[in-house]
py3Dmol code that shows the C-alpha trace and the ligand (Angstrom):
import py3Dmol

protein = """\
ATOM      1  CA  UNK A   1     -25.041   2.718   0.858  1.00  0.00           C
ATOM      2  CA  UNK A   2     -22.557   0.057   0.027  1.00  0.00           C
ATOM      3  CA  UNK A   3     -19.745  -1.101   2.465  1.00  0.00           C
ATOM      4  CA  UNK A   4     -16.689   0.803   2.315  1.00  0.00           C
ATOM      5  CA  UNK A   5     -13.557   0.720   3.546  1.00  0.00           C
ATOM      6  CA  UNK A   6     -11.836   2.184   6.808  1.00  0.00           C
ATOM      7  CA  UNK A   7      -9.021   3.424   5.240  1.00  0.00           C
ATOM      8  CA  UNK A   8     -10.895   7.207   3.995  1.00  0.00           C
ATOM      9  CA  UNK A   9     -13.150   6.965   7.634  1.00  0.00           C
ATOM     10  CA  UNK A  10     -10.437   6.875   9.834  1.00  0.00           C
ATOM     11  CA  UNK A  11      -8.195   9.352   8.075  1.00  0.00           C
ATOM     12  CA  UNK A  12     -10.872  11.964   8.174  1.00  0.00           C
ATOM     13  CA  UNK A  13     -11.079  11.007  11.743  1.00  0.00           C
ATOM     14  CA  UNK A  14      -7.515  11.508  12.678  1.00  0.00           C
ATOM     15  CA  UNK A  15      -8.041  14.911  10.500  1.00  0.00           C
ATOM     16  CA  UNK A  16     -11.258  16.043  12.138  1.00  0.00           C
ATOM     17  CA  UNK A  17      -9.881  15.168  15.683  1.00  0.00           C
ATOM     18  CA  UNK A  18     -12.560  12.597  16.495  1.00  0.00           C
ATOM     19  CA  UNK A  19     -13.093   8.985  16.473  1.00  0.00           C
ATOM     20  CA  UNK A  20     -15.181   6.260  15.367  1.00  0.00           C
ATOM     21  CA  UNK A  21     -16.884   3.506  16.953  1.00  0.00           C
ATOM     22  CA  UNK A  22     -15.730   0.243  15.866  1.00  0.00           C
ATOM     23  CA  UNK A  23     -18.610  -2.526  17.771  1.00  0.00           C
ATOM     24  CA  UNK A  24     -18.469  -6.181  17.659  1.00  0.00           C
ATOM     25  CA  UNK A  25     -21.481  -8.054  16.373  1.00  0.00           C
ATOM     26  CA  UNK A  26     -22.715 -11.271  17.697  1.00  0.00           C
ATOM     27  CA  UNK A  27     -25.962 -12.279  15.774  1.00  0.00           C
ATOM     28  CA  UNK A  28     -28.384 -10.310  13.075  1.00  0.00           C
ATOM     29  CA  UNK A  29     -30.341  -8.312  15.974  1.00  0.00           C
ATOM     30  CA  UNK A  30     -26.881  -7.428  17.217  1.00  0.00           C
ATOM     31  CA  UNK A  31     -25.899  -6.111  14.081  1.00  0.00           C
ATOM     32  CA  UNK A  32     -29.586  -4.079  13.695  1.00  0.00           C
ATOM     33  CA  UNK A  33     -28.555  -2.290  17.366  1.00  0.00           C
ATOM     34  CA  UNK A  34     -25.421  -1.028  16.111  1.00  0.00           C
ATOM     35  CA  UNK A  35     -27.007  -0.129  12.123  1.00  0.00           C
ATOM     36  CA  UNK A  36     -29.541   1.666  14.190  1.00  0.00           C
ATOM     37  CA  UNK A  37     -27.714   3.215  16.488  1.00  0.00           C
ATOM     38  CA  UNK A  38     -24.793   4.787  13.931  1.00  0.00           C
ATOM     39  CA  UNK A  39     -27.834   5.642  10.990  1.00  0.00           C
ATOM     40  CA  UNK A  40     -29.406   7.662  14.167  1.00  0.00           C
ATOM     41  CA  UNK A  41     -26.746   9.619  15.363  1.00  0.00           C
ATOM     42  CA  UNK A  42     -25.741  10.042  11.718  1.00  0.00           C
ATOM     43  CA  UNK A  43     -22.069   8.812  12.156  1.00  0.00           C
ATOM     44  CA  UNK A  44     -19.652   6.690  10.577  1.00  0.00           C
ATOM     45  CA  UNK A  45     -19.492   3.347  11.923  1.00  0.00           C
ATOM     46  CA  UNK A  46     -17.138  -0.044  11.783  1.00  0.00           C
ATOM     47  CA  UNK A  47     -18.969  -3.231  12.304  1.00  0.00           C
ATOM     48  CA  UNK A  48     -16.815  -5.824  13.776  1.00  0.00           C
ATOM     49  CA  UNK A  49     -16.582  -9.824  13.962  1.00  0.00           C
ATOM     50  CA  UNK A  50     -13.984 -11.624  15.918  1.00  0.00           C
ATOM     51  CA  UNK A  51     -12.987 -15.210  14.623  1.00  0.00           C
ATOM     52  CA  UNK A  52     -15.283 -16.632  17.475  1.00  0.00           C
ATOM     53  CA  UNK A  53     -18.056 -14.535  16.787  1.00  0.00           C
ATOM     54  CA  UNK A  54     -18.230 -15.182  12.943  1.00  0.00           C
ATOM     55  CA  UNK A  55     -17.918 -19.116  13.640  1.00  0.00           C
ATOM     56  CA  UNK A  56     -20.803 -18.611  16.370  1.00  0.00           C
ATOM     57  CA  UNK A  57     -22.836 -16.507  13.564  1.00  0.00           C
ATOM     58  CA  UNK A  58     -22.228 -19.419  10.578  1.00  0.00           C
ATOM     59  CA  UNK A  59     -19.084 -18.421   8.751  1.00  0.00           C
ATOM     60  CA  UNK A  60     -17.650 -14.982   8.013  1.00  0.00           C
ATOM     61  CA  UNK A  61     -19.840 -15.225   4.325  1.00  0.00           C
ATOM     62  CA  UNK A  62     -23.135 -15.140   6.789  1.00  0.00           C
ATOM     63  CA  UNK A  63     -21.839 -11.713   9.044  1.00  0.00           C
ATOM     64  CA  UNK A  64     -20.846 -10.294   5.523  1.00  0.00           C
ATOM     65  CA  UNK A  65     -24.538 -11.211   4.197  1.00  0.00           C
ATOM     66  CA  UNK A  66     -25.839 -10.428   7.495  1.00  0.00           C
ATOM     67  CA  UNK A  67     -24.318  -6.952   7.545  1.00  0.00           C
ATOM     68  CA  UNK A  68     -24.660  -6.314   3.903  1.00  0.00           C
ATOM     69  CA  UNK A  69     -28.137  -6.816   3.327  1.00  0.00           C
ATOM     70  CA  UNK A  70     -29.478  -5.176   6.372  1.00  0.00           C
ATOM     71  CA  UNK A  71     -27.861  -2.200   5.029  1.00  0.00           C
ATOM     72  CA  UNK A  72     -29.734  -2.474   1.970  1.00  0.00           C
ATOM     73  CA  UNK A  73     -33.303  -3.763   4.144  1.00  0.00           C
ATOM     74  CA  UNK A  74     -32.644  -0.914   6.793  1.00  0.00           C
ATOM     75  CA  UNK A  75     -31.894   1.775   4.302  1.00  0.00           C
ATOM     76  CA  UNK A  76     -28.761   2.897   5.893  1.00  0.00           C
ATOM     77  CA  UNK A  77     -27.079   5.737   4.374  1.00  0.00           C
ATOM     78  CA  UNK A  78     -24.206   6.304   7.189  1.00  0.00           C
ATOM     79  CA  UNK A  79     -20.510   5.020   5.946  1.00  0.00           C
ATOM     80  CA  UNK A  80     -20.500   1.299   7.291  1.00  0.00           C
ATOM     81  CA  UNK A  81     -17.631  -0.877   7.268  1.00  0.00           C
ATOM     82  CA  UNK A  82     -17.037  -4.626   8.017  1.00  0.00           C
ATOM     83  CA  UNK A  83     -13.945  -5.291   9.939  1.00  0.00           C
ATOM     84  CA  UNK A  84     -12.467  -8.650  11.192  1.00  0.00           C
ATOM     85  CA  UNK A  85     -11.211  -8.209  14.799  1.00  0.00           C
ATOM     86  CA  UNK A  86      -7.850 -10.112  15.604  1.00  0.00           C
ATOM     87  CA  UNK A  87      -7.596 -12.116  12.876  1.00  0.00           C
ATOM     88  CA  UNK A  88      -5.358 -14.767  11.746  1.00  0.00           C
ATOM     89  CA  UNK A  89      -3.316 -14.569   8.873  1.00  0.00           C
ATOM     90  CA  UNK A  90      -5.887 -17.004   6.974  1.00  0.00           C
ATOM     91  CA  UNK A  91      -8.890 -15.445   8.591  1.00  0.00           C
ATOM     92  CA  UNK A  92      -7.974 -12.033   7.149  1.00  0.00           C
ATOM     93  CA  UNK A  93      -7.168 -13.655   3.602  1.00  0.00           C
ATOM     94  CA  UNK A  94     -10.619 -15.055   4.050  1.00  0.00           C
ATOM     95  CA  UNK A  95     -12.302 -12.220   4.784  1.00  0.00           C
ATOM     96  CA  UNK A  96     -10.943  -9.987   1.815  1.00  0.00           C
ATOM     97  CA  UNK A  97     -11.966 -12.757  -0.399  1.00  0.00           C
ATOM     98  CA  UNK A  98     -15.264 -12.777   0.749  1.00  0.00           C
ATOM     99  CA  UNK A  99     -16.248  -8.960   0.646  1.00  0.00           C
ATOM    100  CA  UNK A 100     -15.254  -7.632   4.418  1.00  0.00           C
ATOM    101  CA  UNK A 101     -14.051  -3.820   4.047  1.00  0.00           C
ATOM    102  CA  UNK A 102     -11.530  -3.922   6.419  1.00  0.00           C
ATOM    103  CA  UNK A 103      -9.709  -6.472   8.563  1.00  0.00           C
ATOM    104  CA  UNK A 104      -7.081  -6.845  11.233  1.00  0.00           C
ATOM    105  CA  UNK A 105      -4.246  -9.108  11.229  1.00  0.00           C
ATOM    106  CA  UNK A 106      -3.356  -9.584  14.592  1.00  0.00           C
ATOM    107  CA  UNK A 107       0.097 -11.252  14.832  1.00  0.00           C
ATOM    108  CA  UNK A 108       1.265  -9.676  17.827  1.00  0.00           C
ATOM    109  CA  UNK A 109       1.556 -13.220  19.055  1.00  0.00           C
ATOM    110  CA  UNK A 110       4.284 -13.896  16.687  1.00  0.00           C
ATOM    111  CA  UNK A 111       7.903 -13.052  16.843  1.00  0.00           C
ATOM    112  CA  UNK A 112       7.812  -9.095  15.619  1.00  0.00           C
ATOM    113  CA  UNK A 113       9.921 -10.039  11.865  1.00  0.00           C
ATOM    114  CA  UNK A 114       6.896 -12.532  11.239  1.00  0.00           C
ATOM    115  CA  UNK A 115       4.311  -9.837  12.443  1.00  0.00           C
ATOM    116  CA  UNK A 116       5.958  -7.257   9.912  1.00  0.00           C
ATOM    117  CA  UNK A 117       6.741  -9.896   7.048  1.00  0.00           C
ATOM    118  CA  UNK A 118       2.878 -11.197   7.031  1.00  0.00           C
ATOM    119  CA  UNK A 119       1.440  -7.711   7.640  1.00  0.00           C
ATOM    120  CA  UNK A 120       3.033  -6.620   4.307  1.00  0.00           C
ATOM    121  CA  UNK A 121       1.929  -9.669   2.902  1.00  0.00           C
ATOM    122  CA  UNK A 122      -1.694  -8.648   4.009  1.00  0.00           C
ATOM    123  CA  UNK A 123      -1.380  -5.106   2.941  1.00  0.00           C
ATOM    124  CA  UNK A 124      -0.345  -6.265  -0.620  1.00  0.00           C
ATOM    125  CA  UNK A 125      -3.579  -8.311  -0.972  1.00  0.00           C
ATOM    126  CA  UNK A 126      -6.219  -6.272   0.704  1.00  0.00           C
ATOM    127  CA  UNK A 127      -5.145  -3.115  -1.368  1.00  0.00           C
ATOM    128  CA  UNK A 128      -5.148  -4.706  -3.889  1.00  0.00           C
ATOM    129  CA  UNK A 129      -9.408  -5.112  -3.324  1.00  0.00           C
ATOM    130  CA  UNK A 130      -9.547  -1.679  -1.783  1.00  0.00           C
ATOM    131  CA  UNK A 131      -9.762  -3.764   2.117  1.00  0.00           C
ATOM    132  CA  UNK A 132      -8.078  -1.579   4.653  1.00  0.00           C
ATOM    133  CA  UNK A 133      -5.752  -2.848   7.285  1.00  0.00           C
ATOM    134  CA  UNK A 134      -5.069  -2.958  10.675  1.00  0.00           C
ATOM    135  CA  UNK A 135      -1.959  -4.619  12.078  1.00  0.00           C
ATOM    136  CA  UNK A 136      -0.814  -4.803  16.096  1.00  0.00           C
ATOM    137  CA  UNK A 137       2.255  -4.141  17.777  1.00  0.00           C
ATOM    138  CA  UNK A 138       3.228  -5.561  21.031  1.00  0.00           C
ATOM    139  CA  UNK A 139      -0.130  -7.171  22.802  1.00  0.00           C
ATOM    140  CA  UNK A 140      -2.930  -5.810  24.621  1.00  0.00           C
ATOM    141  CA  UNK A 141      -3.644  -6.902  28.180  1.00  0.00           C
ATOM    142  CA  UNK A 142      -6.961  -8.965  29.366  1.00  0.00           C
ATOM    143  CA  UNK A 143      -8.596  -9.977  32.173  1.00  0.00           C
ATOM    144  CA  UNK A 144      -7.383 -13.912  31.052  1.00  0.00           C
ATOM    145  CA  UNK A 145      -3.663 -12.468  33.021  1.00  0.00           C
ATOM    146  CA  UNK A 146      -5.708 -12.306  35.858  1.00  0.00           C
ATOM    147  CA  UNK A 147      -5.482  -8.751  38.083  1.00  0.00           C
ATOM    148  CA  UNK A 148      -3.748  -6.308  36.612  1.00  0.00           C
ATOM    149  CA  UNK A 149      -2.736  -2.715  37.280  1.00  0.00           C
ATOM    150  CA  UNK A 150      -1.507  -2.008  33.437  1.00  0.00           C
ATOM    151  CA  UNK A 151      -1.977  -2.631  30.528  1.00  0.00           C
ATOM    152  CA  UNK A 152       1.077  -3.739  28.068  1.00  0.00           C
ATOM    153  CA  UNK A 153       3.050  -0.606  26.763  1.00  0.00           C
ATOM    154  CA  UNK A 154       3.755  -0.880  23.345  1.00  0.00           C
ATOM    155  CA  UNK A 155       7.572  -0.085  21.971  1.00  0.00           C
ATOM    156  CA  UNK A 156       7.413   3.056  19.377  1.00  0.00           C
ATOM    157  CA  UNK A 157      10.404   1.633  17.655  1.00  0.00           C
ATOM    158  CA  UNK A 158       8.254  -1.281  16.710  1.00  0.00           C
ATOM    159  CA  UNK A 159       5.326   1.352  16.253  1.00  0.00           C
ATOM    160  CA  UNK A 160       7.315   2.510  13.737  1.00  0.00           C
ATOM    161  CA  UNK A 161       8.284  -0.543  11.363  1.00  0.00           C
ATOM    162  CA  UNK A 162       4.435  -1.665  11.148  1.00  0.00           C
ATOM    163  CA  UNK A 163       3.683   1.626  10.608  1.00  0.00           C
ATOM    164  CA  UNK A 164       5.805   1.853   7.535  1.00  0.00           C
ATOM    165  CA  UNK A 165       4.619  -1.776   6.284  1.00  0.00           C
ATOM    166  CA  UNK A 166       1.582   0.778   4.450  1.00  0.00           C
ATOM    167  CA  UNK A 167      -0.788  -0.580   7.111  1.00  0.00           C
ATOM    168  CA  UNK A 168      -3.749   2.093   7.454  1.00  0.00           C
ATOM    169  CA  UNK A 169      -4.359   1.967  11.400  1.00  0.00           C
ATOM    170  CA  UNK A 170      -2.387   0.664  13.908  1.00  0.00           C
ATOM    171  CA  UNK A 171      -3.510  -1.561  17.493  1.00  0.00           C
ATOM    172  CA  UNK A 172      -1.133  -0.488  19.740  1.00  0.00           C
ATOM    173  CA  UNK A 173      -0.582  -1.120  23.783  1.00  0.00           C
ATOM    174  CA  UNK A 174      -0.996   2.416  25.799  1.00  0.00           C
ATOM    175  CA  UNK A 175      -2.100   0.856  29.055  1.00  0.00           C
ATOM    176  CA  UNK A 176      -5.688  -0.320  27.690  1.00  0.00           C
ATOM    177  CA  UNK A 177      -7.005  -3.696  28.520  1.00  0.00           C
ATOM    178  CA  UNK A 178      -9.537  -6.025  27.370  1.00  0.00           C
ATOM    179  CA  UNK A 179     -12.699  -6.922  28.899  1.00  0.00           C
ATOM    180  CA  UNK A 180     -13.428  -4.900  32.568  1.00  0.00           C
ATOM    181  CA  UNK A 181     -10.919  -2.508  33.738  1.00  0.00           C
ATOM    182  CA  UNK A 182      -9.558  -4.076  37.089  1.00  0.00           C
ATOM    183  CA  UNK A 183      -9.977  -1.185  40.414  1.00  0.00           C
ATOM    184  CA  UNK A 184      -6.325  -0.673  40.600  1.00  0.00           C
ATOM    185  CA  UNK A 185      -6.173   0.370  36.885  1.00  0.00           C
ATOM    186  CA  UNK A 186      -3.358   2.641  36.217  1.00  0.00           C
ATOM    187  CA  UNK A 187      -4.892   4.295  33.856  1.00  0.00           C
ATOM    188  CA  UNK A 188      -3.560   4.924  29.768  1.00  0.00           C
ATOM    189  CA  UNK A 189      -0.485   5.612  29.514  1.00  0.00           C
ATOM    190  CA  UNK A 190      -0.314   9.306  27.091  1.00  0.00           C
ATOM    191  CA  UNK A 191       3.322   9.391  27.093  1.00  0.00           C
ATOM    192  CA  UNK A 192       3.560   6.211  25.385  1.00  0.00           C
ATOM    193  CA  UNK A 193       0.725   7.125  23.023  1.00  0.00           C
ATOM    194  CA  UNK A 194       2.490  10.528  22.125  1.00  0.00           C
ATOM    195  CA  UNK A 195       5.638   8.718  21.736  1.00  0.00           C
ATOM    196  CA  UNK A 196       3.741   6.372  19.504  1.00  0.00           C
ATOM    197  CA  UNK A 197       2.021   9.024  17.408  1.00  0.00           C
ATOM    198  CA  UNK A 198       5.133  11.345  17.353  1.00  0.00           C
ATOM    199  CA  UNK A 199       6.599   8.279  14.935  1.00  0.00           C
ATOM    200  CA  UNK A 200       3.998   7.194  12.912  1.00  0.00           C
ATOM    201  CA  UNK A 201       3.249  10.100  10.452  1.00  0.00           C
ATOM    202  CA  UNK A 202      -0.206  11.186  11.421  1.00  0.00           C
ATOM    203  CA  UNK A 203      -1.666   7.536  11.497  1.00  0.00           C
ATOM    204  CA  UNK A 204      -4.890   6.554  12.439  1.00  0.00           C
ATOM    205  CA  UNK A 205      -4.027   5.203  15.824  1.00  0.00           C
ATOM    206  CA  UNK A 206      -6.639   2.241  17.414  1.00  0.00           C
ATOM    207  CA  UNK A 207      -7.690   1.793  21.034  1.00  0.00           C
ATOM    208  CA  UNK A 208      -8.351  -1.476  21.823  1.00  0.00           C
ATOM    209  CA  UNK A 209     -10.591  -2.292  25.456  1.00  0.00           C
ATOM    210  CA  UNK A 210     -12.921   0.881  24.976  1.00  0.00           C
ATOM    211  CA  UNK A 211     -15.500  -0.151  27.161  1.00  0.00           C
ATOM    212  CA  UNK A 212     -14.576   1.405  30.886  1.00  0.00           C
ATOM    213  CA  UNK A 213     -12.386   4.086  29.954  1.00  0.00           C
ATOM    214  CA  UNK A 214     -13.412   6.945  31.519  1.00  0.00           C
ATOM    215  CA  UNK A 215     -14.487   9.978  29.420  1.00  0.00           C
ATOM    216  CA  UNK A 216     -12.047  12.539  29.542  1.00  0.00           C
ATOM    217  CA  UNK A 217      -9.053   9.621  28.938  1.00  0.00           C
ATOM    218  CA  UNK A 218     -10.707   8.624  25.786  1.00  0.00           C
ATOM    219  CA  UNK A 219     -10.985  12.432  24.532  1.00  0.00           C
ATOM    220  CA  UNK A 220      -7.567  12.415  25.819  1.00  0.00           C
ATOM    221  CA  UNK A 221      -6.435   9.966  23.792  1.00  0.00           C
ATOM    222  CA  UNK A 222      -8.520  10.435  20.640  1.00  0.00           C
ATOM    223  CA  UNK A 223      -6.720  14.583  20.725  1.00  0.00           C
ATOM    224  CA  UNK A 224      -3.455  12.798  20.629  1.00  0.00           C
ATOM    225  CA  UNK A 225      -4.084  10.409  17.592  1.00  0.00           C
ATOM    226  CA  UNK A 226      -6.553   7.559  18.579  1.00  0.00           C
ATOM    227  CA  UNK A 227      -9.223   7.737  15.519  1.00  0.00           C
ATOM    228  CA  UNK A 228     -10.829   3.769  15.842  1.00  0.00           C
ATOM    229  CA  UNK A 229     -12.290   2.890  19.605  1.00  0.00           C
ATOM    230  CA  UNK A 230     -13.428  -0.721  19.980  1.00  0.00           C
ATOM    231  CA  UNK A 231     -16.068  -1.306  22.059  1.00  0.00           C
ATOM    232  CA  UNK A 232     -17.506  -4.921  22.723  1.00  0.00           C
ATOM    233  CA  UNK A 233     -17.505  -6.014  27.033  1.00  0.00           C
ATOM    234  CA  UNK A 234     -19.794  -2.903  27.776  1.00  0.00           C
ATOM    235  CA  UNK A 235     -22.415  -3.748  24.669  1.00  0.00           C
ATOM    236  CA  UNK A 236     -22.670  -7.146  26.176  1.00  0.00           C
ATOM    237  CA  UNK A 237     -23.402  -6.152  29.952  1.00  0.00           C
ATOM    238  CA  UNK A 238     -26.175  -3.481  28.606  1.00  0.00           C
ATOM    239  CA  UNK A 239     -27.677  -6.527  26.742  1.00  0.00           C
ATOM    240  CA  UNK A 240     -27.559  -9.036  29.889  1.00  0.00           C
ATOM    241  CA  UNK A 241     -28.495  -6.499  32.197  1.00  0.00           C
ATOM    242  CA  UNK A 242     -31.671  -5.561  29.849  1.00  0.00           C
ATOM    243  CA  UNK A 243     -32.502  -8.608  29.580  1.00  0.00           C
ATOM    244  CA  UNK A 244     -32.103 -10.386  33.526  1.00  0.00           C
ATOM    245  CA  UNK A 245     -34.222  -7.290  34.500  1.00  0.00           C
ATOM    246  CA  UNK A 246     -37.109  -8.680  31.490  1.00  0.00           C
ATOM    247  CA  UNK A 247     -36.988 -11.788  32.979  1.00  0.00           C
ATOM    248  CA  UNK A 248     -36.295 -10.914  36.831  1.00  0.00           C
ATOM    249  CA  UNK A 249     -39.724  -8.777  36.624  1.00  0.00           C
ATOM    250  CA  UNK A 250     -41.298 -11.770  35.079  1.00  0.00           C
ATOM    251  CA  UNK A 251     -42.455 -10.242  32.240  1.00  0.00           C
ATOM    252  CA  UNK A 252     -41.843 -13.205  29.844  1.00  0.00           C
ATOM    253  CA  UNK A 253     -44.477 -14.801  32.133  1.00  0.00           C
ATOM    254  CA  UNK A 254     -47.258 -12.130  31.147  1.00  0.00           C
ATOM    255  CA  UNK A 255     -49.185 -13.278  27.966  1.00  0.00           C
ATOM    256  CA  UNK A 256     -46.799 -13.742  24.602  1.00  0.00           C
ATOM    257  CA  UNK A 257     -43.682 -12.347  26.702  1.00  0.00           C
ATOM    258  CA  UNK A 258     -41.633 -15.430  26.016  1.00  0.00           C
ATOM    259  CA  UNK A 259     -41.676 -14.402  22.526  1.00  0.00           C
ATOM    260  CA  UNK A 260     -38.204 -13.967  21.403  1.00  0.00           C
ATOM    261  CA  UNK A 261     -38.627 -10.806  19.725  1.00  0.00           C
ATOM    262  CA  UNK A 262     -40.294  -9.110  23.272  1.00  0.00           C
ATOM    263  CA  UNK A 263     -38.115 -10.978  25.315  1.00  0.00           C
ATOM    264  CA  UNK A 264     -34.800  -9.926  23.706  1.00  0.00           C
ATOM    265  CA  UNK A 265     -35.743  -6.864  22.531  1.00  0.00           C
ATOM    266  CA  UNK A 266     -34.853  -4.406  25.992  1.00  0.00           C
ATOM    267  CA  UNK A 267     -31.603  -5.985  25.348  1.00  0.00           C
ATOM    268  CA  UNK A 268     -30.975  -4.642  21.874  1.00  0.00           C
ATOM    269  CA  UNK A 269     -32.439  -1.643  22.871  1.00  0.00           C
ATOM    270  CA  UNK A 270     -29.911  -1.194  25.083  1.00  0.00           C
ATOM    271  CA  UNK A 271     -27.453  -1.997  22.880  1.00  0.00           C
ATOM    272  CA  UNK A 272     -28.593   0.769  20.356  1.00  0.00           C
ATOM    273  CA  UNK A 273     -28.220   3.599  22.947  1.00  0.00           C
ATOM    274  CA  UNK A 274     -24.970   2.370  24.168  1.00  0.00           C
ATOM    275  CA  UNK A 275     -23.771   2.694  20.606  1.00  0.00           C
ATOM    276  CA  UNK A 276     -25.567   5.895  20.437  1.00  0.00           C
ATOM    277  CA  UNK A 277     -23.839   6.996  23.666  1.00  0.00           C
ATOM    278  CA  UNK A 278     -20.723   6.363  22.465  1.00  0.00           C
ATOM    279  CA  UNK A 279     -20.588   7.633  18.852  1.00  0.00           C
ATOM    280  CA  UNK A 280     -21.474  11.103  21.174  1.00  0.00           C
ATOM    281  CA  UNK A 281     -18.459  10.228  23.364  1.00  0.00           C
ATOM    282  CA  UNK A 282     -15.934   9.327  20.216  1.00  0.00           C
ATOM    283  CA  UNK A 283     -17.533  13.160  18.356  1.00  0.00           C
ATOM    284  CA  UNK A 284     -18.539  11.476  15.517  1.00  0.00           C
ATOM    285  CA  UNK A 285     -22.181  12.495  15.706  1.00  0.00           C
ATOM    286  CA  UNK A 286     -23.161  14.140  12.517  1.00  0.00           C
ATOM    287  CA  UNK A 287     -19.618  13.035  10.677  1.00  0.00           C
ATOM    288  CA  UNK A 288     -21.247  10.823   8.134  1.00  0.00           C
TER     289      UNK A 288
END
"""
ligand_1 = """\
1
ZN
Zn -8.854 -5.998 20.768
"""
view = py3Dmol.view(width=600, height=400)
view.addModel(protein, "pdb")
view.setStyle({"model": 0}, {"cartoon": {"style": "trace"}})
view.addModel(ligand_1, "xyz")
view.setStyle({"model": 1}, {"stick": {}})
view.zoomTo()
view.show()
């Protein structure tokens, strides 16, 4: 199946009260766990680069290639789309030039009439290739502000404006945090995301910092709106922990163990049940 975009996913998401996975991608085997993963559990999926992750992987044309022709190689037949994560305004320009489905311009960074003036300037262009869109309002905490209890709270006002930019899905702060959820985590904030939702007209609504949230918050969330979950911190520390027990039980030491494909392989393993675990967790099982 060829890529496609968000947009249609994510709407049938919000309508069928469940969500889909959106996983970041790091390298080709990376991107085989998560193909592997969605095509078993027969559910859409969103494939995701960040701008560091695409310049580690050779250039946003190499994770389109990467991702494209592994569909084709792999025989996937599940919805796939490729989505830039947090992008700059010329990263997402890039992208849609180059083939990705879907992107995210994050300019939450910016003063909010910029954010809203460049989003519609992004949403004129990527319709215009059938890309979708995913815009930010407000920021989303990480474990670079050191200890937190919160996460930002986004202002529904400001929900609103992006919303009505013709953005398809909107990032917005309920409480969620990247990377690891600090012990004295308050926990999301649902009054803020009904306040959100309540003002967006039935918008696909995106939760940032998916890996840590406990279960019944994320169902929680994804009955109130939330229809894209990112998940990227807990692939990682399935894949590291696969891999230091590999090589902490010295099995790259027994005959052709230091062979890359054995020696990384536990770790992608893990990665493909994680994703598996969590298209379960999101309901999207059986939605392709
Ligand atoms: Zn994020």
């Amino acid at each position: 199946m060829a890529l496609v975009s968000a947009a249609e996913m994510l709407k049938k998401a919000r309508e069928g009260q469940y969500a889909v996975g959106a996983f970041n991608t790091n390298n080709l085997e990376w991107t085989q766990a998560i193909l592997r993963g969605a095509q078993a559990a027969n559910a859409p999926v969103m494939i995701q680069t960040s701008m560091g992750a695409a310049k580690y992987m050779g250039g946003y044309q190499v994770c389109y290639d990467i991702v494209k022709d592994l569909i084709d190689s792999m025989g996937i037949t599940v919805p796939v789309a490729l989505h830039l994560d947090h992008g700059e305004y010329e990263d997402a320009l890039k992208c849609i030039e180059i083939g990705y489905t879907s992107v995210m311009f994050d300019g939450s960074h910016l003063p909010f009439d910029e954010n809203l003036e460049k989003a519609k300037d992004v949403v004129a262009k990527a319709h215009a290739a059938g890309v979708s869109v995913e815009c930010e309002v407000g920021s989303i905490g990480g474990e670079e502000d050191g200890i937190i209890g919160s996460g930002e709270l986004a202002d529904p006002a400001e929900c609103k404006a992006m919303s009505d930019t013709g953005i398809d899905f909107l990032a917005a702060g309920i409480g969620n945090i990247h990377g690891s959820y600090p012990e004295n985590w308050t926990g999301l904030s649902f009054e803020t995301l009904e306040a959100i939702a309540d003002v967006t007209d039935g918008k696909p609504l995106v939760l940032h910092g998916g890996s840590g949230i406990p279960l019944d918050q994320v169902q929680k969330a994804i009955s109130l709106g939330v229809s894209k979950i990112n998940v990227n911190t807990e692939c990682q520390e399935v894949f590291a922990s696969a891999t230091r027990k590999y090589i902490e039980e010295g099995k790259d030491l027994e005959g052709k163990g230091f062979d890359p494909r054995k020696l990384l392989a536990p770790g992608f393993d893990a990665v493909t049940e994680l994703v598996k675990e969590r298209i379960e967790w999101f309901g999207s099982t059986n939605k392709a």
